[in-house]
C-alpha positions in Angstrom: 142.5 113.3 87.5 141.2 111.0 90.4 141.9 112.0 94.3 144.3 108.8 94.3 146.2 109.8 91.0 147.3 113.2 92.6 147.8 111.9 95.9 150.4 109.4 93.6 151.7 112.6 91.7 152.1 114.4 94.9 154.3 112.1 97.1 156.0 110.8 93.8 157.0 115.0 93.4 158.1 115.3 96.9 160.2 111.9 96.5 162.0 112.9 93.4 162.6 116.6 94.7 164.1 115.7 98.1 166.4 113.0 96.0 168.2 116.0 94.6 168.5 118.2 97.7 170.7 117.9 100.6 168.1 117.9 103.1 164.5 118.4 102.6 163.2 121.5 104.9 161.2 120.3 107.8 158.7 122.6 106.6 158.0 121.2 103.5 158.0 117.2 105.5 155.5 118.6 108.4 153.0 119.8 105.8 152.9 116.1 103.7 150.0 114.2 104.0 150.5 110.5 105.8 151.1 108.1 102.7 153.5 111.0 101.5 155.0 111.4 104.6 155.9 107.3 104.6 157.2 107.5 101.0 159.3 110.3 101.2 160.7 109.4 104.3 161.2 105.8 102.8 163.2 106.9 99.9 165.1 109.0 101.9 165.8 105.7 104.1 167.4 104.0 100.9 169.0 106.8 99.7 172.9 107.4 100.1 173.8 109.3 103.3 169.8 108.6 104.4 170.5 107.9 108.6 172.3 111.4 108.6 169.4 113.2 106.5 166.7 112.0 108.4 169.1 112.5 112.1 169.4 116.1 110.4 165.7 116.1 110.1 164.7 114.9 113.6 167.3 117.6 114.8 165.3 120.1 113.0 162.3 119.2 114.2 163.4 119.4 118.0 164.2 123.1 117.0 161.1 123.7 116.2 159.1 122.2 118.7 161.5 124.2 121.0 161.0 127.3 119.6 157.4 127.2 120.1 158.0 126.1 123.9 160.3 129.2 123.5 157.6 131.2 122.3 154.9 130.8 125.2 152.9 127.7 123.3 151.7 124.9 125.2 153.4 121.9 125.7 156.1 123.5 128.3 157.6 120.3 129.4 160.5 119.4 128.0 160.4 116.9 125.3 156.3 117.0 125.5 155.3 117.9 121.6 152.0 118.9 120.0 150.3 115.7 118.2 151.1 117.2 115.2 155.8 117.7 116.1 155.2 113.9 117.5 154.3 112.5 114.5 156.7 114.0 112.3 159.4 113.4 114.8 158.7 109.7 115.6 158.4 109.0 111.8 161.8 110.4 111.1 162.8 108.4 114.0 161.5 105.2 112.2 162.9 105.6 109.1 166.8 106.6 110.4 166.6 103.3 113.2 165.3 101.4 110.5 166.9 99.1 108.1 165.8 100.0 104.6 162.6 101.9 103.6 160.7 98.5 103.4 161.5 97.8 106.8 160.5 101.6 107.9 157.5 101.1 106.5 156.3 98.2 107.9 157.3 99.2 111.4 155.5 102.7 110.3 152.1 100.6 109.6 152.2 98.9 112.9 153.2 101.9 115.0 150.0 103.4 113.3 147.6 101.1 114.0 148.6 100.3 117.3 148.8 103.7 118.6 145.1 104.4 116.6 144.0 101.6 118.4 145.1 103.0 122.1 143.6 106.6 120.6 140.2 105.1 119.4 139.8 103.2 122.9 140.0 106.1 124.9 138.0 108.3 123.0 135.1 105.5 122.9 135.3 105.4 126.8 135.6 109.6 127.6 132.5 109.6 124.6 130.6 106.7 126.2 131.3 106.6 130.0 132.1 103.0 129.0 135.3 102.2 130.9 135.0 98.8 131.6 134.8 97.7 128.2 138.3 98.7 127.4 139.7 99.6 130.9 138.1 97.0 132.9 141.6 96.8 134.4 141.1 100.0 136.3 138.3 98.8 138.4 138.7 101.2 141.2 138.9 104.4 139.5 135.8 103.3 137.5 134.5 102.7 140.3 135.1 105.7 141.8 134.1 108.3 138.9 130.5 106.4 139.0 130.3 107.0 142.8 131.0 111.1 142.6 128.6 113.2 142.3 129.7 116.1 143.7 130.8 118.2 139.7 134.6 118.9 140.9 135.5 115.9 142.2 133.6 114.2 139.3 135.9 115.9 137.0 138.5 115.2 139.3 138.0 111.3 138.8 137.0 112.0 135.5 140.8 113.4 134.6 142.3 110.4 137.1 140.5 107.7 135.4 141.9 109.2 131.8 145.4 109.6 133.3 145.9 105.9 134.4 144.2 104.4 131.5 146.8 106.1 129.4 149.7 105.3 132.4 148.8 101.6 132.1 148.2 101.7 128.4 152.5 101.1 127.8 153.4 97.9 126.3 155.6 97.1 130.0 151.7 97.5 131.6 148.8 96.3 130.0 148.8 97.5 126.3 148.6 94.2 124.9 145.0 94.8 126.0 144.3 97.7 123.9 146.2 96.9 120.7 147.1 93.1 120.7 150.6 92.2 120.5 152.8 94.1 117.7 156.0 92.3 115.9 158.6 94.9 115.5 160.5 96.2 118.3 160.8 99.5 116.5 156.9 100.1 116.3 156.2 98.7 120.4 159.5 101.5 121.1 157.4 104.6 119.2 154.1 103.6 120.5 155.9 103.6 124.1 156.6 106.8 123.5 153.5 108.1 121.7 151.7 107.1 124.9 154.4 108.6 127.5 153.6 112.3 125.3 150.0 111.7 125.5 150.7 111.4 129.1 152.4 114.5 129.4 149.8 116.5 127.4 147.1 115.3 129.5 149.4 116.2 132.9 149.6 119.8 131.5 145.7 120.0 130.8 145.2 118.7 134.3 148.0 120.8 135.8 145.6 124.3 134.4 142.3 122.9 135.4 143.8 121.8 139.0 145.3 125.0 139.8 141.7 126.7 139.0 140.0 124.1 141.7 143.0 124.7 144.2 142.6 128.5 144.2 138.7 127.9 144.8 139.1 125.3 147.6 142.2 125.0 148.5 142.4 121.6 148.7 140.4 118.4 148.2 140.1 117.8 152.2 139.6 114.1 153.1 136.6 115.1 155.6 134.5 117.4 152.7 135.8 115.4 149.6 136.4 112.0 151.1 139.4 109.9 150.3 139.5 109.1 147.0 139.5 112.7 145.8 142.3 113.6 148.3 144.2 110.4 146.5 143.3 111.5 143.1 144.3 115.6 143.9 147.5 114.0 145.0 147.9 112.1 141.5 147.4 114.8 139.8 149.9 116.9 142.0 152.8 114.2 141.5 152.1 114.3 137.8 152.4 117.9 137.3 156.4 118.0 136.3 155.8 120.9 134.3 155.4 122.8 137.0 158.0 122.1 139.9 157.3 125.2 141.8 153.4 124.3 141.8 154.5 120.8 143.2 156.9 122.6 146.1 154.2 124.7 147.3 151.7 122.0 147.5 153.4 120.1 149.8 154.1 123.2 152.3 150.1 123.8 152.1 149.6 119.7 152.6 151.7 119.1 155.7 149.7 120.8 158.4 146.4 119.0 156.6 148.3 115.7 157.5 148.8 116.8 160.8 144.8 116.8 161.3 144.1 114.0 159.3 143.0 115.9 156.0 145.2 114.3 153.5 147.2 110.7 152.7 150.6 109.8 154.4 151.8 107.5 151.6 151.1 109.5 149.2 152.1 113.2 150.6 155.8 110.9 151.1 155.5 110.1 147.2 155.0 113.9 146.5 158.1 115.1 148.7 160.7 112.7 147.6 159.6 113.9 143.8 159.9 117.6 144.7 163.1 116.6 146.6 164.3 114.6 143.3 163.4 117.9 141.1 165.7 120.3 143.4 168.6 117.8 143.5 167.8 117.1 147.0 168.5 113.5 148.5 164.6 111.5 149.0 163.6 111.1 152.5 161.0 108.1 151.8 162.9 106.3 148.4 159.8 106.6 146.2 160.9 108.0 143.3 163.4 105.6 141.1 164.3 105.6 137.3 164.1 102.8 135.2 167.5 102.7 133.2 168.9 99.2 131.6 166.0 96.9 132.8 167.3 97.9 136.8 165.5 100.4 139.0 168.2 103.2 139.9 167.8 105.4 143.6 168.7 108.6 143.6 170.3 109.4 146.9 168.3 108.9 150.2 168.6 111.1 152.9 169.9 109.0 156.7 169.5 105.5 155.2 169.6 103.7 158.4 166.4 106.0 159.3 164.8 105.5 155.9 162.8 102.3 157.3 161.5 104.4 160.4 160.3 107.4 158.4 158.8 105.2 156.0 156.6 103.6 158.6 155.5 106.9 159.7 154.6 107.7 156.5 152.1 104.3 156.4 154.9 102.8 153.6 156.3 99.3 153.3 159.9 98.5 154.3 161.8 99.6 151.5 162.9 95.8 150.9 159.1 95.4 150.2 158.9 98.1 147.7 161.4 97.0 145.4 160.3 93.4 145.3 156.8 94.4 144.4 158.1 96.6 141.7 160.9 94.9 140.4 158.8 93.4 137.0 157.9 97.2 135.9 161.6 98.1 135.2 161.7 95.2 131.9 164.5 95.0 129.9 164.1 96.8 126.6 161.8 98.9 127.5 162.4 103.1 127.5 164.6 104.3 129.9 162.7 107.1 131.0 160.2 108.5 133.7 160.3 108.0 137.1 158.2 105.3 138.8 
């Protein structure tokens, strides 16, 4: 029997097995092949009761994901999943927001290749060095990875340059210059979020590798490192969510360096308000604002008369500037997730 007649056999098994069952076991789903992934999960689509199987399913999967966190695995952040959980959970979500099986599996092809398309384009330019081919968009940190030489803050820019490539790489940034322009809604929603849990993946990676250089140097000081790395440490800093308490401390150990000059106003004010944000705490600067409905939304600012005044000090715009220069990120449509 040819490879494609059992791969047939297969997914036509799994499709007329899970028709008589309640609800297929996750297990059984997470260990299908692609194609027989798509057909089972498209029958299940047309079958009766099929948006509460496949909810059922996508609940299951969230245990399980969880109860790996649970276990000590990497991801720890919540909602951040292992390649492997993301695909079977954004496939189940597919198939339940879609119409019929036909429609999940056209929005399933398209999610697919666009998404392989963002994948493929960063691994060519971490393989390569190439940035500008695909990222040409990112001129300054290309600029500034070819400038390092010294090996940490090479690495540094190395792990900067990967993070904003994947940052601007949403369809509300500059996507459309990685995959083209996709037709359903459903497949630009799950690539959104295929590239906000590569984001998060690669913010844990960085978080372990940053927390080895900051116990070796303390710090990337503006006067041994230069600038850029100082700006770059502090990207990686704000994008280390998954560990709040690492986040805290950073900025007690990075407020006597501004004293001196050893570290960036702006951004040190960025890193407070999101450790303020994490702990419940009113901003002192405004940075930090959610995207929910299309509108940025504040959380609560600490003396807003004074905000203008301690923004200054901080080398920031008047807050009036800030949310005129931002106001096309927030689109309607788009995720409502993640702070800016």
């Amino acid at each position: 029997m040819s490879n494609r007649l059992i791969l047939c056999w297969l997914t036509w098994s799994f499709v007329t097995a899970f028709a008589h069952a309640d609800t297929p076991a996750i297990e059984d789903l997470a260990a299908l092949s692609p194609p027989a992934l798509t057909a089972t999960l498209a029958g299940l689509r047309d079958s009766e009761d099929g948006a509460k199987t496949l909810l059922e399913l996508e609940i299951a999967a969230g245990n399980l994901a969880e109860a790996r966190r649970d276990g000590g695995a990497p991801p720890f952040s919540a909602g951040c999943l292992r390649e492997d959980e993301f695909e079977l959970g954004s496939h189940l979500t597919l198939a339940r927001q879609a119409t019929s099986g036909a429609d999940y599996r056209a929005a399933a092809s398209e999610y697919t290749k666009i998404s392989g398309a963002l994948l493929l384009a960063l691994d060519q330019a971490r393989s390569s060095g190439n940035w500008k081919r695909r990222f040409s968009h990112l001129k300054r940190w290309i600029r500034e990875w070819d400038r390092a030489r010294e090996p940490r803050t090479r690495e540094l820019m190395r792990r900067t340059l990967t993070g904003q490539a994947i940052r601007v790489s949403l369809s509300a940034f500059e996507g459309p210059r990685i995959y083209g322009v996709a037709k359903s809604t459903l497949a630009v929603r799950a690539y959104d979020e295929y590239v906000f849990n590569l984001m998060c993946n690669e913010d844990e990676a960085n978080l372990r590798w940053f927390k080895a250089q900051i116990a070796a140097i303390g710090w990337f000081d503006i006067r041994k490192y230069g600038p850029a790395a100082d700006h770059a440490a502090l990207l990686l800093v704000q994008h280390s969510d998954a560990d709040p308490e690492f986040q805290a401390q950073m900025v007690e150990a990075l407020e006597p360096r501004l004293e001196r000059g050893d570290t960036n106003a702006e951004d040190l004010a960025y890193l407070v308000d999101r450790v303020a944000v994490r702990a419940g705490l009113p901003q002192k600067f405004g940075t930090q604002m959610e995207c929910v409905a299309g509108e940025w939304v504040v959380p609560q600012i600490e003396d807003p008369m004074g905000l203008d005044e301690r923004r200054t000090r901080m080398d920031l715009v008047p807050y009036s500037v800030q949310l005129e220069r931002t106001k096309n990120i927030c689109r309607k449509n788009r995720p409502e997730r993640r702070r800016a």
